[in-house]
C-alpha positions as CSV (number, residue, x, y, z in Angstrom):
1,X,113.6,105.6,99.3
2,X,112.5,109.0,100.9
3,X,115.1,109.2,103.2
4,X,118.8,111.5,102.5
5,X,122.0,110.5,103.9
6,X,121.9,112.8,107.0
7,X,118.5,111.0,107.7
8,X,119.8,107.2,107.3
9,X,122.5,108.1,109.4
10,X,120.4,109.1,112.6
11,X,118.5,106.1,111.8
12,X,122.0,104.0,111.9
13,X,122.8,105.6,114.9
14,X,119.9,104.5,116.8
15,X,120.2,100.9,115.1
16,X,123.3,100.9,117.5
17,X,120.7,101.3,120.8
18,X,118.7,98.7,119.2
19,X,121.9,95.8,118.8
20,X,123.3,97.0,122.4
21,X,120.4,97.3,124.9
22,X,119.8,94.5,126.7
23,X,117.0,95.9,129.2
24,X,114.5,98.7,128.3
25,X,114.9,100.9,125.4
26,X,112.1,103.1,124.1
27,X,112.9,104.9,120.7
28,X,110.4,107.6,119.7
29,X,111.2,108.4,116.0
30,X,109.3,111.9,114.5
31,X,108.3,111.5,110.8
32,X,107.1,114.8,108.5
33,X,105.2,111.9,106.7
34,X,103.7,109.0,106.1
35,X,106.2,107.6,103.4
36,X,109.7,108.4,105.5
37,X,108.1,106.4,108.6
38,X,107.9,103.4,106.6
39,X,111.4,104.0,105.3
40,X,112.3,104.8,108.4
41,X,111.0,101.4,110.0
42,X,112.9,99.6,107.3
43,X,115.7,100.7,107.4
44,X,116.3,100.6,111.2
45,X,115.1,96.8,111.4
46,X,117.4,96.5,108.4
47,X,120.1,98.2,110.4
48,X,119.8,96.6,114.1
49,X,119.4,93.0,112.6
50,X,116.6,92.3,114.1
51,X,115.2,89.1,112.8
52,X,111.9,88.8,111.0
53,X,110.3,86.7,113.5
54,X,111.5,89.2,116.3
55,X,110.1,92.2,115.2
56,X,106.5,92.9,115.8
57,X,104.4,96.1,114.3
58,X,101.4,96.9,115.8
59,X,99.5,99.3,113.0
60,X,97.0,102.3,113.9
61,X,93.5,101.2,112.5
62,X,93.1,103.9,109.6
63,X,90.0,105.6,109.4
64,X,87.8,104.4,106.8
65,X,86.5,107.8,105.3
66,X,84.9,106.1,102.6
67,X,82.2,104.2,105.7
68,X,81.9,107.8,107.6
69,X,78.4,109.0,107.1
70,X,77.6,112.0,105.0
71,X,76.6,115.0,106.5
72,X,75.0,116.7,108.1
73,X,75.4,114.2,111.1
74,X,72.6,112.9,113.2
75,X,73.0,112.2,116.6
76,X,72.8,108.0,115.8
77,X,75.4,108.8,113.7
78,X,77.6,110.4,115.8
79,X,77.1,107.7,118.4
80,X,78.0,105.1,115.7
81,X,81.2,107.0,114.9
82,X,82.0,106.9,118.9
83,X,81.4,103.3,118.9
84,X,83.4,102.8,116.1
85,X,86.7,104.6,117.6
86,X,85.7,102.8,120.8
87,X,85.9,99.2,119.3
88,X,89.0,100.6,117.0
89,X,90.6,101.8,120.8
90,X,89.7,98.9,122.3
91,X,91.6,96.0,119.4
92,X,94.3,98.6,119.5
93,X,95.4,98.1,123.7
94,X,94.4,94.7,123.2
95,X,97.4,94.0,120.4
96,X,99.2,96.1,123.4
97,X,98.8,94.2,126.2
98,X,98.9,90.8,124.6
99,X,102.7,91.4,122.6
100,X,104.0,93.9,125.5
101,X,102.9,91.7,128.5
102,X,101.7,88.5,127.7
103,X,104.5,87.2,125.0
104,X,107.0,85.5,126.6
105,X,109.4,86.6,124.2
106,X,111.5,89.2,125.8
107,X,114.3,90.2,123.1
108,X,111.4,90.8,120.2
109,X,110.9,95.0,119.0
110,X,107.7,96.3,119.3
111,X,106.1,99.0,116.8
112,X,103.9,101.2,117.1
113,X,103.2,103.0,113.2
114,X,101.3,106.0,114.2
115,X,102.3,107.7,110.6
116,X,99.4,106.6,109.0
117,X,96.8,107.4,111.9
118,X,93.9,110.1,111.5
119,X,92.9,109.7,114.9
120,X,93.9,112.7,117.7
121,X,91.8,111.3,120.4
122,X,93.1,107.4,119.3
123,X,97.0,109.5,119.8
124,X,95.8,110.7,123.3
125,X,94.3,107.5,124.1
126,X,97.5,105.2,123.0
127,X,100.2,107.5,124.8
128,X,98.1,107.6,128.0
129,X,98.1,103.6,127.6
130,X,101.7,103.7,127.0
131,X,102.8,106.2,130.1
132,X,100.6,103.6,132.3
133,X,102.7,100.7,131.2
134,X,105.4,101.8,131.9
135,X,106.5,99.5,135.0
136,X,105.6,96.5,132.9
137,X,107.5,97.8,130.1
138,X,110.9,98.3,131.9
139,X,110.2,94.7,133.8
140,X,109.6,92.9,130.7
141,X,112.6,94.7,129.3
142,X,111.3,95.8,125.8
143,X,112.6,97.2,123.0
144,X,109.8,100.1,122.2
145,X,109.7,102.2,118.9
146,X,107.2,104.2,117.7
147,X,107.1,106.3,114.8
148,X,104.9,109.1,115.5
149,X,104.0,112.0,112.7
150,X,105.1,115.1,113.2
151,X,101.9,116.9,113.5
152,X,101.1,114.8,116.8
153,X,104.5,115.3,118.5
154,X,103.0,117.6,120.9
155,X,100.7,114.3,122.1
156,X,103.9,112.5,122.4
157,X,105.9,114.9,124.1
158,X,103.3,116.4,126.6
159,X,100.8,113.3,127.2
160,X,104.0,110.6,127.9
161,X,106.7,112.9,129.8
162,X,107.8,109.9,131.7
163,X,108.5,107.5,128.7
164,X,109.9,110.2,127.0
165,X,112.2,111.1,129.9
166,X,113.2,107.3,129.7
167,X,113.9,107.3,126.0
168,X,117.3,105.7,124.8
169,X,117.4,107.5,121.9
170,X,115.3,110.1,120.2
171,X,114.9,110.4,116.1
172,X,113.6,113.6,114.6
173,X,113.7,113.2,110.6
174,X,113.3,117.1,109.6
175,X,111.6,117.8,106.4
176,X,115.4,117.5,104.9
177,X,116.0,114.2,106.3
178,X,113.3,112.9,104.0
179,X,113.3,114.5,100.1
180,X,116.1,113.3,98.3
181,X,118.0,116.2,96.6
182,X,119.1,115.9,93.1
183,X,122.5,116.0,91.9
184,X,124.4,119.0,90.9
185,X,124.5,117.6,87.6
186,X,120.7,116.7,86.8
187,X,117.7,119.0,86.1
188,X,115.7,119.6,89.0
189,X,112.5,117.8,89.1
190,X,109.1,119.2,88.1
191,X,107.3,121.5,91.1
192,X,104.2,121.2,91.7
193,X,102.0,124.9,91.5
194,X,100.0,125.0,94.6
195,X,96.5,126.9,95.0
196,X,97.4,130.2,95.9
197,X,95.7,131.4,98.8
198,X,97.9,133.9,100.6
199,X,98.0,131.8,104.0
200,X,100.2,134.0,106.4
201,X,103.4,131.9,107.8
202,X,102.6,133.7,111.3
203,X,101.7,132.1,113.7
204,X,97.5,132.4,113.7
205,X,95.1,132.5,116.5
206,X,91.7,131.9,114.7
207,X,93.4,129.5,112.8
208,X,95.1,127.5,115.4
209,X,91.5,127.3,117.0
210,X,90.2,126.1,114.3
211,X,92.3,123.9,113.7
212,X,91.8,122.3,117.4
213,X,88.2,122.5,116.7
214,X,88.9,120.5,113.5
215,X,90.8,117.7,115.4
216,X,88.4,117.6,118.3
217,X,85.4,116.5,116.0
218,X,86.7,115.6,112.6
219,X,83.6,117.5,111.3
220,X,82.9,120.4,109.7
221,X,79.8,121.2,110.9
222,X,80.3,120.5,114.8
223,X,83.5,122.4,114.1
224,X,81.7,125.5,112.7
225,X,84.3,125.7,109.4
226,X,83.0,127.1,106.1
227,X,84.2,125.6,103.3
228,X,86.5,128.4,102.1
229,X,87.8,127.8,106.3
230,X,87.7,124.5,105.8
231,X,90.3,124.9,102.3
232,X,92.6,127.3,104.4
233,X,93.1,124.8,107.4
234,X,94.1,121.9,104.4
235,X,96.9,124.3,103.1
236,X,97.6,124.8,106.9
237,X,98.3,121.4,107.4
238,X,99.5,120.2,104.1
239,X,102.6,122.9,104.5
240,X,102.8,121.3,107.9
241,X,103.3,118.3,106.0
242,X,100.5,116.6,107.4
243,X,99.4,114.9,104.3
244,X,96.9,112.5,106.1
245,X,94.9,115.2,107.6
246,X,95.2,117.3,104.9
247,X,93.2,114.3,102.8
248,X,91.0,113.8,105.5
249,X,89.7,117.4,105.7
250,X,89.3,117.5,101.7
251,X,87.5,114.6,101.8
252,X,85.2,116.3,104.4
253,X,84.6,119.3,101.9
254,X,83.7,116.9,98.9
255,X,81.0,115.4,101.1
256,X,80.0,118.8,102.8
257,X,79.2,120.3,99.2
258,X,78.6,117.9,96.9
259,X,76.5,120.4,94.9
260,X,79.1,123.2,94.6
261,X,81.8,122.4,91.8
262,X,84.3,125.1,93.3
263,X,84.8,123.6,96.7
264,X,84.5,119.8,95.0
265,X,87.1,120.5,92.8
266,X,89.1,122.5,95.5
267,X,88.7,119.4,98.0
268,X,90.1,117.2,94.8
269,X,92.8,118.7,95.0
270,X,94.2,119.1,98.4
271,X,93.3,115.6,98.6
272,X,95.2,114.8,95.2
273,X,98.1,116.9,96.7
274,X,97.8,115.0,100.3
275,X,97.7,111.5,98.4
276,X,101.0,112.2,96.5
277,X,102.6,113.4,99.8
278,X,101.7,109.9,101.1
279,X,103.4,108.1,98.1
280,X,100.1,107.4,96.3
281,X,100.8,108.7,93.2
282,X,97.6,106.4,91.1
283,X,95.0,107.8,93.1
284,X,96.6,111.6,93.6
285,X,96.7,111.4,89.3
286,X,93.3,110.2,89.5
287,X,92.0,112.9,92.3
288,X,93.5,115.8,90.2
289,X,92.0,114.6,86.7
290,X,88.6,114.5,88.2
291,X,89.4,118.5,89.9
292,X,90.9,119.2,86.4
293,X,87.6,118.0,85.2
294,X,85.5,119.8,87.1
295,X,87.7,123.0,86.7
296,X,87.6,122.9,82.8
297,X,83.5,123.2,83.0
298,X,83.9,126.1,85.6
299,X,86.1,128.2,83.0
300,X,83.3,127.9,80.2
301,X,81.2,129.6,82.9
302,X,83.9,132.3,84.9
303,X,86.9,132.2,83.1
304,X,88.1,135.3,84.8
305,X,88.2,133.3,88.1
306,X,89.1,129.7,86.9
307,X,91.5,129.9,84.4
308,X,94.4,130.9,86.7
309,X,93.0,127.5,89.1
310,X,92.9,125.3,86.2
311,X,96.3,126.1,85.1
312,X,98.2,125.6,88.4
313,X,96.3,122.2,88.5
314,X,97.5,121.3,84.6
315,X,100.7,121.8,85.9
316,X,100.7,119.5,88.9
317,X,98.2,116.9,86.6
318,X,101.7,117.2,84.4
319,X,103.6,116.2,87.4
320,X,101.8,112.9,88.4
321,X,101.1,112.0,84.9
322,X,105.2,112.3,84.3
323,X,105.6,110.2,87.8
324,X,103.2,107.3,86.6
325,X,104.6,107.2,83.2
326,X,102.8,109.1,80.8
327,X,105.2,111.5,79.3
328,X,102.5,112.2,76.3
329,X,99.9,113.0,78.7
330,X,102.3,115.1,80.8
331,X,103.5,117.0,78.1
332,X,100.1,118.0,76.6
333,X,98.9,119.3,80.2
334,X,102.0,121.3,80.5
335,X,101.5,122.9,76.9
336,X,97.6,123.9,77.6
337,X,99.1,124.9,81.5
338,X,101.8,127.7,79.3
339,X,99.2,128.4,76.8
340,X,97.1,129.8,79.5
341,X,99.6,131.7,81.7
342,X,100.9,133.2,78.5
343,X,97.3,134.5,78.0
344,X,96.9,135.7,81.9
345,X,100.7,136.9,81.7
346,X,100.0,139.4,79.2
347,X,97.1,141.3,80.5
348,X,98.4,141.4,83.9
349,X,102.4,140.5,84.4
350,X,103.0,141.3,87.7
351,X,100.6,138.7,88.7
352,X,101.1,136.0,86.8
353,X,104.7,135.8,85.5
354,X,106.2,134.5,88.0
355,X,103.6,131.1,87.3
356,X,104.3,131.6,84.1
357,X,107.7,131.4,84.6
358,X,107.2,128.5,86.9
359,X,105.1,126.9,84.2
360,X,107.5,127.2,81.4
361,X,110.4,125.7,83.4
362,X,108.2,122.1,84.5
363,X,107.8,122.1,80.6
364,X,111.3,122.5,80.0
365,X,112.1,119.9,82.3
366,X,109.2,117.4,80.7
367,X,110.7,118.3,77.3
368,X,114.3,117.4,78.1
369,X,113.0,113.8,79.6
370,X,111.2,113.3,76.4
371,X,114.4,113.9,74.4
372,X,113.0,117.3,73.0
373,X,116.5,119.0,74.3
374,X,115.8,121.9,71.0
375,X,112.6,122.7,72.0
376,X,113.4,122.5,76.1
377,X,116.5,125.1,75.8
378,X,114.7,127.6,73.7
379,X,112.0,127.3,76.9
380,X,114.4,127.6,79.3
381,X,116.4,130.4,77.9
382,X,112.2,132.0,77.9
383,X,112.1,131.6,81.8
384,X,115.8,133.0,82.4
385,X,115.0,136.3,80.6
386,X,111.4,136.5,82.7
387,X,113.4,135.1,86.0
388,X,116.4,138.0,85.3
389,X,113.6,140.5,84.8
390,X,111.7,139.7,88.2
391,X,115.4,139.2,90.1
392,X,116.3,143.0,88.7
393,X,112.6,144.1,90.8
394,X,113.1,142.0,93.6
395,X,116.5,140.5,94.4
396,X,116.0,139.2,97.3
397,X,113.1,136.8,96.4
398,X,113.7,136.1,92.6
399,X,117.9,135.7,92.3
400,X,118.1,132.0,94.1
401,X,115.3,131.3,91.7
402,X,117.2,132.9,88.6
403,X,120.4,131.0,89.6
404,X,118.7,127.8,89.6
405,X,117.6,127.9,85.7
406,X,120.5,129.4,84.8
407,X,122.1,126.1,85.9
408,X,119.4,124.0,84.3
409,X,119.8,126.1,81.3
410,X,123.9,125.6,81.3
411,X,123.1,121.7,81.7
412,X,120.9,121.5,79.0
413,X,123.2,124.2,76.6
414,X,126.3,122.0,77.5
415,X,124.1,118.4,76.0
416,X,123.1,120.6,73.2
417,X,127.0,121.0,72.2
418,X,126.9,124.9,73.0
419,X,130.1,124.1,75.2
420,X,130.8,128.3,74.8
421,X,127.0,129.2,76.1
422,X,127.2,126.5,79.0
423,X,130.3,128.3,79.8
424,X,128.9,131.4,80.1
425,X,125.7,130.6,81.7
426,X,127.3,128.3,84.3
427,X,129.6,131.0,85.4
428,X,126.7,133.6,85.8
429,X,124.9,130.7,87.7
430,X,128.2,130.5,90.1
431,X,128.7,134.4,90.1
432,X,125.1,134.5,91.8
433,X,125.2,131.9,94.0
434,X,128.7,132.9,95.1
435,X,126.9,136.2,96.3
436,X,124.1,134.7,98.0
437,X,126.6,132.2,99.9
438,X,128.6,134.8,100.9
439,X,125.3,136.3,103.1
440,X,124.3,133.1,104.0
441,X,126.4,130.0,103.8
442,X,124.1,127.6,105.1
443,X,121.1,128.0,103.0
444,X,123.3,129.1,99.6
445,X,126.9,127.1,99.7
446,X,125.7,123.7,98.9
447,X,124.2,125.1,95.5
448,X,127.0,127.0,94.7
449,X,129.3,124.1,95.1
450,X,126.9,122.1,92.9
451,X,127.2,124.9,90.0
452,X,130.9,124.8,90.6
453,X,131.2,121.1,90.1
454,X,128.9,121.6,86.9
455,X,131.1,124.5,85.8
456,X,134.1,123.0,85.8
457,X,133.1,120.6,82.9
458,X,132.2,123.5,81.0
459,X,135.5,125.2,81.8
460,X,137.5,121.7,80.4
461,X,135.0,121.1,77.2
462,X,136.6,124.8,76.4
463,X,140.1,124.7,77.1
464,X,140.4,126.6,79.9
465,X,142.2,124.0,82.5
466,X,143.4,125.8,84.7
467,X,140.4,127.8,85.1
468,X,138.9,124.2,85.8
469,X,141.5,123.2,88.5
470,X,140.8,126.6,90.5
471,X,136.8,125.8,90.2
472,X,137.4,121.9,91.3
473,X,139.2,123.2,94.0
474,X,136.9,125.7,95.6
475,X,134.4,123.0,95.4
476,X,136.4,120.3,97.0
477,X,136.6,122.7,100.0
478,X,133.5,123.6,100.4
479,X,132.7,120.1,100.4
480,X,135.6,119.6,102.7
481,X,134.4,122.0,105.1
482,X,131.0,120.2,105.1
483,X,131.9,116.9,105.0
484,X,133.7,117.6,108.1
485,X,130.4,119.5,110.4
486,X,128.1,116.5,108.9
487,X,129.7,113.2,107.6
488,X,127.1,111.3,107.0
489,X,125.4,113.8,104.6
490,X,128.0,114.9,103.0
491,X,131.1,112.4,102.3
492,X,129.8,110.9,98.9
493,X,129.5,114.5,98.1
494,X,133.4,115.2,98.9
495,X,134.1,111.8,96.6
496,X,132.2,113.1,93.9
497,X,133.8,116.4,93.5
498,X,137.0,114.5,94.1
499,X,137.1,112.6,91.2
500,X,136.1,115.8,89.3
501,X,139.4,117.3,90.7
502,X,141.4,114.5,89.8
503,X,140.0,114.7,86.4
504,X,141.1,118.4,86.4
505,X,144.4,117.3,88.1
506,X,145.1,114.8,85.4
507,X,144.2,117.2,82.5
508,X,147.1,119.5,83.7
509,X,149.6,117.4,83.9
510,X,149.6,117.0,87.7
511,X,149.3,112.7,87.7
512,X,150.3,112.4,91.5
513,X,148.4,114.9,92.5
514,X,145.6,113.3,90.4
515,X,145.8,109.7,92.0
516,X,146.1,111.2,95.6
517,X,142.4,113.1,94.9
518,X,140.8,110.1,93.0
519,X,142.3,107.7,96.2
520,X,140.2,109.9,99.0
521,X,137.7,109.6,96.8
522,X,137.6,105.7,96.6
523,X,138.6,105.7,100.7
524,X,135.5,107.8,101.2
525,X,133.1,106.0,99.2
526,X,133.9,102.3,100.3
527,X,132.2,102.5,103.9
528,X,129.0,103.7,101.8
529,X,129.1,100.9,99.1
530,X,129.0,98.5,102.1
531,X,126.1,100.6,104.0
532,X,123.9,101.0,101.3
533,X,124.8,98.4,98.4
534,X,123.6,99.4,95.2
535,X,123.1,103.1,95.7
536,X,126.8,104.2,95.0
537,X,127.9,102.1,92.8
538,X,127.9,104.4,89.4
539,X,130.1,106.5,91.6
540,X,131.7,103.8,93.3
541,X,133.1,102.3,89.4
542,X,134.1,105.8,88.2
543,X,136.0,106.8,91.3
544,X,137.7,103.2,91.0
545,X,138.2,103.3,87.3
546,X,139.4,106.7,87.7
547,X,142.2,105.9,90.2
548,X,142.8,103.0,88.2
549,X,144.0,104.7,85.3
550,X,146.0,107.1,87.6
551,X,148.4,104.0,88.5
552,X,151.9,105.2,87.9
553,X,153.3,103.1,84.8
């Protein structure tokens, strides 16, 4: 599932709308992409209890890129692609009118899955239709949701003010609603190393025009982009999470130059990129294997200009290839990925070691999953040492970044057995962290009560307990302190470093104390284990065992 707790909960909350309206309720809920509005759909029909045979979706028609004609476009082909959005328009307010005003059927939930549209003007077209229906609507008292991508909320919000002024409830899953975060006690998860391109994050005149321009048309040509324009609107929109138009404007540049490898390859991989963001991960490995390709014959010709490229794609061809399974595959692109970097590194550092450094760090991560712990530590403690070297030039961007692989560093030190070198690493991992939170508690404290949870097993596998119990605590409160601004995201968070106190408890000598942490913990995580069966139950058993064993004699 795509979805974190914070984001299940707002879906939960508007599942309670869903089982109590009666009359008209329309329920717009805003997706970053494709992927969290289907788990967004299933979960709320999972958490209204709507029954199967009362819950209606009505799909967008996808556009079928692969039937578009090629360019450059001819005026019958333009008229075609008209007539085709008209007939697609057309079945679309048909499947409206006949489930919205003909069915008799007045308790049933209409959908509307805009999340896996292309179509602007089809966006327009539907909330026009929508705002005009709005009597019937209300009269035939229907329940409507529609799950609308992010990149078209300003359609929803400015083309349907009246529907949206009669909402019920509103959902807006933010981009942290929907990427599940790993646990404080796991290595974090390959990146992947996009194309550098040096896109300002200001806001952007002549891009935001041509961006309209891109919409308007869907065509390069008719929307006078170049190809290197048409590459910087896909980054545009694919750090807008936009993943659909992202592929949709990389698939325009592989058929606008079929005969220059640099922008085939480069339309590979935004669309590879675009695909994966959609949950595709077959065709995204596929899309960045054929741009790998490509890239590999473009180095024998400029390696000066491709070699960086083709790294930065090994790395992310290392990514999908560890996603689909093929850990040998992975590895081996991550190597050649280094072995490159290495090479670029040393004749000019202060460009290329901080990829390197990113580099190294996926390939410690791919070793550790392959059981290669050795070989992923001696990696790892490679990137600290470049990661403390860039932190000591630029603080302010490089020490979140050093404190993270010190962690997965300590993590993978403490498996190795080095209990006195996870011990020290962990607490220069915390000593960072702590600094940063102290600036900024709401982007740093949820690390730093991560490492503190991590470091308090390193503080116990060397004796020092009550060093331990003081690190538990502070982590229980900031937890505590959390927990209590945003429940839903952070209780099973509070349990979890709960029955790490009670271990600590326990190891001191303090049994009551002990079974009183481990018994919040259990109280906390029982509401969840009935919510979301299956996805707490590792937790659920240790806090359970744990409180078990605490039972006075």
């Amino acid at each position: 599932m795509a979805l974190t707790l914070p984001g299940i909960a707002k879906l939960r909350n508007a599942a309670l709308v869903l089982r109590e309206t009666t009359g008209f309720a329309y329920l717009p809920i805003i997706v970053p992409h494709e992927v969290a509005g289907r788990d967004a759909l299933q979960e709320l029909q999972r958490a209204s209890a709507v029954a199967d045979e009362e819950w209606h979706e009505v799909v967008w028609p996808e556009a079928a890129t692969s039937a578009l004609p090629s360019l450059p476009l001819t005026p019958e082909a333009i008229s075609e692609q008209r007539e085709a959005l008209a007939g697609q328009r057309k079945a679309l307010l048909q499947s409206f009118d006949s489930q919205l005003l003909q069915d008799a059927h007045a308790g049933h939930a209409l959908v509307l899955d805009a999340s896996a549209s292309t179509r602007r003007a089809l966006a327009t077209e539907v909330v026009t239709y929508l705002n005009q229906r709005r009597e019937p609507l209300r009269s035939h008292q229907r329940r409507l949701i529609v799950v609308w991508p992010a990149a078209l909320s300003d359609i929803l919000l400015g083309g349907a003010p009246d529907l949206w002024s009669q909402r019920a409830l509103s959902v807006v899953l933010a981009d942290e609603d929907a990427t599940l975060t790993p646990s404080g006690d796991s290595l974090r998860e390959v990146e992947p190393i996009l194309p550098s391109r040096a896109i300002s994050r200001r806001p952007n005149p002549v891009v935001e025009a041509q961006l309209a321009q891109w919409f308007a048309t869907h065509d390069l040509r008719r929307a006078n982009l170049s190809g290197a324009d048409a590459l910087t609107l896909a980054e545009v929109l694919y750090e807008r999470q936009d993943f659909v138009e992202t592929q949709l404007l990389a698939e325009a540049v592989e058929r606008a130059f079929p005969d220059d490898d640099g922008l085939m390859a480069a339309g590979k991989v935004w669309r590879g990129l675009a695909l994966h963001g959609q949950g595709d991960r077959t065709q995204a490995l596929q899309t960045v294997v054929d741009a790998v390709a490509i890239y590999r014959r473009l180095v024998k010709i400029n390696p000066a200009t491709y070699e960086p490229v083709l790294a930065g794609n090994l790395s992310n061809l290392a990514k999908f290839q560890s996603e689909t399974g093929d850990r040998a595959g992975a590895l081996a692109a991550a190597l050649k990925a280094v072995e490159i970097y290495r090479r670029l590194a040393e004749g000019d550092p202060a460009a290329y070691e901080p990829v390197l450094a990113a580099g190294l760090n996926n390939l410690a991560i791919l070793q550790s999953t392959t059981g290669d712990r050795a070989a992923s530590m001696a990696i790892a403690l490679e990137v600290v040492e470049i990661r403390r070297r860039l932190a000591k030039a630029n603080p302010a961007a490089y020490e979140p970044v050093l404190a993270g692989i010190l962690n997965n560093l300590a993590i993978l030190q403490s498996a190795t057995g080095d209990r006195t070198g996870a011990l020290t690493t962990g607490l220069e991992a915390v000593g960072i962290r702590r600094r940063l939170a102290k600036s900024g508690p709401a982007a740093y404290e949820l690390d730093l009560a991560m490492s503190l949870n991590n470091l308090v097993g390193y503080q116990s596998a060397t004796g020092d307990r009550v060093g331990a119990l003081a690190t538990a605590l502070d982590a229980v409160e900031i937890y505590r302190r959390m927990a209590r601004a945003n429940p839903s995201a952070y209780e099973p968070d509070l349990a979890r470093s709960l029955c790490t106190l009670a271990s600590a408890l326990e190891a001191g000598g303090e049994t009551p104390e002990a079974h009183l942490a481990a018994a919040e913990a259990v109280a906390l995580l029982s509401p969840w284990a009935q919510k979301m069966p299956g996805a707490f139950t590792d937790l659920s058993d240790t806090a359970q065992n744990l409180l078990a064993s605490l039972k006075p004699r």
